[in-house]
Rosetta silent file (secondary structure, phi, psi, omega in degrees, C-alpha in Angstrom):
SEQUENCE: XXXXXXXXXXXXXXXXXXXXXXXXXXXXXXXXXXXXXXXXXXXXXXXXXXXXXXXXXXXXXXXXXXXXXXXXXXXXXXXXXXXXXXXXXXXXXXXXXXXXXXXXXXXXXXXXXXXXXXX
SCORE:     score description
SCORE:     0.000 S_00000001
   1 L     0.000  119.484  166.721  -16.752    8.877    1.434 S_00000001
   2 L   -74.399  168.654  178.987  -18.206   12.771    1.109 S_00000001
   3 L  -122.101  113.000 -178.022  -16.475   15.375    1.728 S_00000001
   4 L   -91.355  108.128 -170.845  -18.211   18.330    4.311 S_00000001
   5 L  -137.851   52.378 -176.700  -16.359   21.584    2.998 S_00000001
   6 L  -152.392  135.441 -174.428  -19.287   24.290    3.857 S_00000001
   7 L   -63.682  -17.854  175.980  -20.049   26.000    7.308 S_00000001
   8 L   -93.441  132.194  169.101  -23.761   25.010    6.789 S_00000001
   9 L  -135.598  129.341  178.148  -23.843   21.285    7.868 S_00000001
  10 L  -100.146   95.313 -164.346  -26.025   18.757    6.599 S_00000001
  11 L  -107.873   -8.237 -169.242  -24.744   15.736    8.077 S_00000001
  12 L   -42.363  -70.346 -168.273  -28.780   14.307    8.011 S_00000001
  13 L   -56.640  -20.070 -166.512  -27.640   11.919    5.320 S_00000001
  14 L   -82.862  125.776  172.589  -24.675   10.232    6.978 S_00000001
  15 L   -77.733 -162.949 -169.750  -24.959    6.563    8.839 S_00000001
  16 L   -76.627  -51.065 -169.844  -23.120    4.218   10.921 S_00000001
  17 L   -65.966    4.121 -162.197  -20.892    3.383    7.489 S_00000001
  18 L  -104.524  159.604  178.764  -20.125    7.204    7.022 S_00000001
  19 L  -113.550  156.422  148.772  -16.784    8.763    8.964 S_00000001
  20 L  -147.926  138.659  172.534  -16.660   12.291    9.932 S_00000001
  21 E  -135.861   93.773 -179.700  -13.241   13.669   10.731 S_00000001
  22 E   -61.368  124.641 -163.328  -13.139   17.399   12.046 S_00000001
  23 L  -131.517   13.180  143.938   -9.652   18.686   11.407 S_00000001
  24 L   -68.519  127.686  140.673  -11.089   22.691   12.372 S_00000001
  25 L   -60.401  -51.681  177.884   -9.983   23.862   15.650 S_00000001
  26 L   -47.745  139.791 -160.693  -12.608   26.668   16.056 S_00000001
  27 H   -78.856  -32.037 -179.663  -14.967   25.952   18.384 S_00000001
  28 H   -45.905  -31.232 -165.006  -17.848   27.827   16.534 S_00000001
  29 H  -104.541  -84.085 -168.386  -17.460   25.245   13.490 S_00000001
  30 H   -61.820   -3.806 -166.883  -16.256   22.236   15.015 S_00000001
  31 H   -74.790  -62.123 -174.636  -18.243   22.228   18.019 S_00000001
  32 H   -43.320  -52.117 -165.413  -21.697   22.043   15.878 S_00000001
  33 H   -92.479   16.483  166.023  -20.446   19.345   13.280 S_00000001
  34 H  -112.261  -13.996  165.186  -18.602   16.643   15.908 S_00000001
  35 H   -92.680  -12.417  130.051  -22.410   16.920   18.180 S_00000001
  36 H   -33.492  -78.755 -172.552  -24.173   16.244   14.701 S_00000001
  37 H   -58.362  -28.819 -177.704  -22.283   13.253   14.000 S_00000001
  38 H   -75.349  -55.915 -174.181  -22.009   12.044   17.693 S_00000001
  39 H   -58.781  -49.034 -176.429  -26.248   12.532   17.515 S_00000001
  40 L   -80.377    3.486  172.873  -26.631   10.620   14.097 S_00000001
  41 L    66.369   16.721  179.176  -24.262    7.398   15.038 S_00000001
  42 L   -49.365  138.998 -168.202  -21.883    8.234   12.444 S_00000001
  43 L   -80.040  -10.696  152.598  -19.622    4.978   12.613 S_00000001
  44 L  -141.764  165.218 -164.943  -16.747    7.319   13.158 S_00000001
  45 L  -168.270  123.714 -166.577  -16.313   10.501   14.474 S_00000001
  46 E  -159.504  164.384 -150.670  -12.840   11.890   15.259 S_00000001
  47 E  -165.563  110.745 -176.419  -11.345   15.255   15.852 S_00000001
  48 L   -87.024  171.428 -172.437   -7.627   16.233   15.334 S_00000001
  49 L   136.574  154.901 -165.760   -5.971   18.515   18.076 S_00000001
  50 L   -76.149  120.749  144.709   -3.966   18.638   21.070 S_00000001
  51 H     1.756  -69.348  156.489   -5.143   16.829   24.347 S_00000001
  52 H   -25.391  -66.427 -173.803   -5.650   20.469   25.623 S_00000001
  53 H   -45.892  -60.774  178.774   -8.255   20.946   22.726 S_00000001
  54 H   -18.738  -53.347 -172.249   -9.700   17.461   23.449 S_00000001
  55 H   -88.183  -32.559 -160.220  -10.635   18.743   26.842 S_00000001
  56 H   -99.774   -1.183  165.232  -11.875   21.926   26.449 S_00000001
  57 H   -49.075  -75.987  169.843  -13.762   19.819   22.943 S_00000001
  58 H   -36.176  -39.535 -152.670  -15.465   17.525   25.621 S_00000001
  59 H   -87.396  -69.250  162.628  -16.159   20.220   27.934 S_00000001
  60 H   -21.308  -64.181  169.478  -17.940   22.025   25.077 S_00000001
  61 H   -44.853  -50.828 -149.735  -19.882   18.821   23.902 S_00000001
  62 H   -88.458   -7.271  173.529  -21.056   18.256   27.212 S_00000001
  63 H   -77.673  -55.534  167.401  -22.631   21.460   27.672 S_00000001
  64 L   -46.425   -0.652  178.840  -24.442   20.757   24.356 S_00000001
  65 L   117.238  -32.762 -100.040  -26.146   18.001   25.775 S_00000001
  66 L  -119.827  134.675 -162.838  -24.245   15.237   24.276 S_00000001
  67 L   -80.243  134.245 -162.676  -25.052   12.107   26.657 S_00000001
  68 H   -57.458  -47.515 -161.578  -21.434   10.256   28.175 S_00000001
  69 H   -70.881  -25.958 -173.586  -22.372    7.275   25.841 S_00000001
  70 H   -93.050  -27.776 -177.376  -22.440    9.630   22.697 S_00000001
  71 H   -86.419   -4.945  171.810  -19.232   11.941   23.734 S_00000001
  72 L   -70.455    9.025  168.056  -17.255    7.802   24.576 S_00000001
  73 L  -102.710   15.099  161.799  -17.641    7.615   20.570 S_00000001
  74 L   -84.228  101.059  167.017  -15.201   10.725   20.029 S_00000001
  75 E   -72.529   57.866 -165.696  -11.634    9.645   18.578 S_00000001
  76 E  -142.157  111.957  -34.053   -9.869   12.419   19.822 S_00000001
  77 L    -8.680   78.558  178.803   -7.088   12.532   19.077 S_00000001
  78 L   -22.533  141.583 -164.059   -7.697   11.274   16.336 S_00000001
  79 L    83.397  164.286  169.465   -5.830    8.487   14.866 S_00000001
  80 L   -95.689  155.822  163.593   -3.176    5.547   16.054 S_00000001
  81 L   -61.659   93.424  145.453    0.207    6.320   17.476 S_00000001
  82 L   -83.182   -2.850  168.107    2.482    5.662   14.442 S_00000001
  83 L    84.736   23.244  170.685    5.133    8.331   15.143 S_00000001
  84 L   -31.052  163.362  140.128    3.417   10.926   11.980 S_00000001
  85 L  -147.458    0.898  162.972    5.308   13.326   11.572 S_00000001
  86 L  -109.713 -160.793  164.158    3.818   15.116    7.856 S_00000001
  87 H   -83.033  -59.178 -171.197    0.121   15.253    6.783 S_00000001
  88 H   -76.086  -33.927  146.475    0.403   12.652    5.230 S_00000001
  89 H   -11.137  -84.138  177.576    2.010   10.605    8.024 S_00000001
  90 H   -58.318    5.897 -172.662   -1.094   11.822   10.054 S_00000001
  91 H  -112.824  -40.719  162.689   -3.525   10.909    7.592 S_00000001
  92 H   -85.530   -4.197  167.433   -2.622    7.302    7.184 S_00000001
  93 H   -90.301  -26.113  171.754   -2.678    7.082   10.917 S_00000001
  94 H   -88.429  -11.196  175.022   -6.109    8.400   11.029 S_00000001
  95 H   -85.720  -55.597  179.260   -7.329    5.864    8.538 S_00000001
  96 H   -54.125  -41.171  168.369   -5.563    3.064   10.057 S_00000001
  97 H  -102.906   19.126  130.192   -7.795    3.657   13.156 S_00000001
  98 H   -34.798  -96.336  158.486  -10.892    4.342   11.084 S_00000001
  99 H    -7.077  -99.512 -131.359  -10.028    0.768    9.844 S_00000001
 100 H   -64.960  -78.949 -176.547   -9.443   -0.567   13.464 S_00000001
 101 H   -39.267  -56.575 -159.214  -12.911    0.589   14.802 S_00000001
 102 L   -79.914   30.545 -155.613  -14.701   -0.396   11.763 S_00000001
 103 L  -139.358  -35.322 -163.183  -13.873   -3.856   11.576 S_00000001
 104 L    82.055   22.995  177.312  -13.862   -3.741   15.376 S_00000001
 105 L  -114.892  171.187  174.099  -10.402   -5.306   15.854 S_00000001
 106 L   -85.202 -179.783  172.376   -7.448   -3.585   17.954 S_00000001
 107 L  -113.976   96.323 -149.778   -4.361   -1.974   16.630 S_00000001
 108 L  -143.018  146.906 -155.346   -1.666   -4.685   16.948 S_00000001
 109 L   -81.262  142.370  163.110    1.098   -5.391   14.632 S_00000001
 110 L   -58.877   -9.697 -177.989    0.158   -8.611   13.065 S_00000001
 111 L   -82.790  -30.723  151.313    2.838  -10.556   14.091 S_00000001
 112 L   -36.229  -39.820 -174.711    1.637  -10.038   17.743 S_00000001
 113 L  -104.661  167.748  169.744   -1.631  -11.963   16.967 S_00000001
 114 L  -132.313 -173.387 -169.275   -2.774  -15.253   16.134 S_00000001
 115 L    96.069 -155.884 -167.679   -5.346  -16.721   14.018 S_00000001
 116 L   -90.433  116.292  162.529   -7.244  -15.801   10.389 S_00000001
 117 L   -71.429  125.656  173.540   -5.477  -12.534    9.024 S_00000001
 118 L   103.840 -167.626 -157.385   -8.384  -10.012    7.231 S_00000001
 119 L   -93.090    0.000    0.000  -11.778   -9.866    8.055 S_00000001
């Protein structure tokens, strides 16, 4: 996993096995880098932020172009409901549904499910 920590963004190297998780509110900066990764198929692409944001995020995007099949790949709010309530809280919540997409399974307590546990 890279890390993107520079207002010029080169996202040209990242694939479908790469994440990007925008955790800027400003629209000038996050607007640019979550319609890079939503254009390049980055295998996740997520955006922390209030519901509020979400929408006026979307609204943004869609003015940029960004086709309804490429802004339905936005994870925004980012993360599963797990009740966070530090940074770190929210950060193991956004990886647990990082996990969940990339595997392609749901987010369901295991005891809930049947069958072969892992992948």
């Amino acid at each position: 996993m890279r890390a993107l920590r520079t207002a010029r963004l080169d996202l040209s190297e990242l694939t479908a096995a790469d994440m990007v998780v925008v955790l800027e509110h400003r629209p000038n900066i996050a607007t640019p880098a979550l319609a890079a990764a939503l254009r390049r198929r980055v295998g996740y692409v997520g955006a922390l932020g209030s519901r509020r944001t979400q929408a006026a995020r979307r609204r943004a995007l869609d003015a940029e172009g960004l086709t309804y099949v490429e802004l339905s790949r936005l994870h925004g709010p980012t993360g599963l409901d797990l009740g966070a309530r530090t940074p770190a809280e929210t950060a193991v919540s956004i990886v647990a549904e990082v996990l969940a997409v990339r595997s392609g399974r749901s987010a369901v307590a295991l005891r809930d499910t049947d069958g072969r546990i892992g992948p």
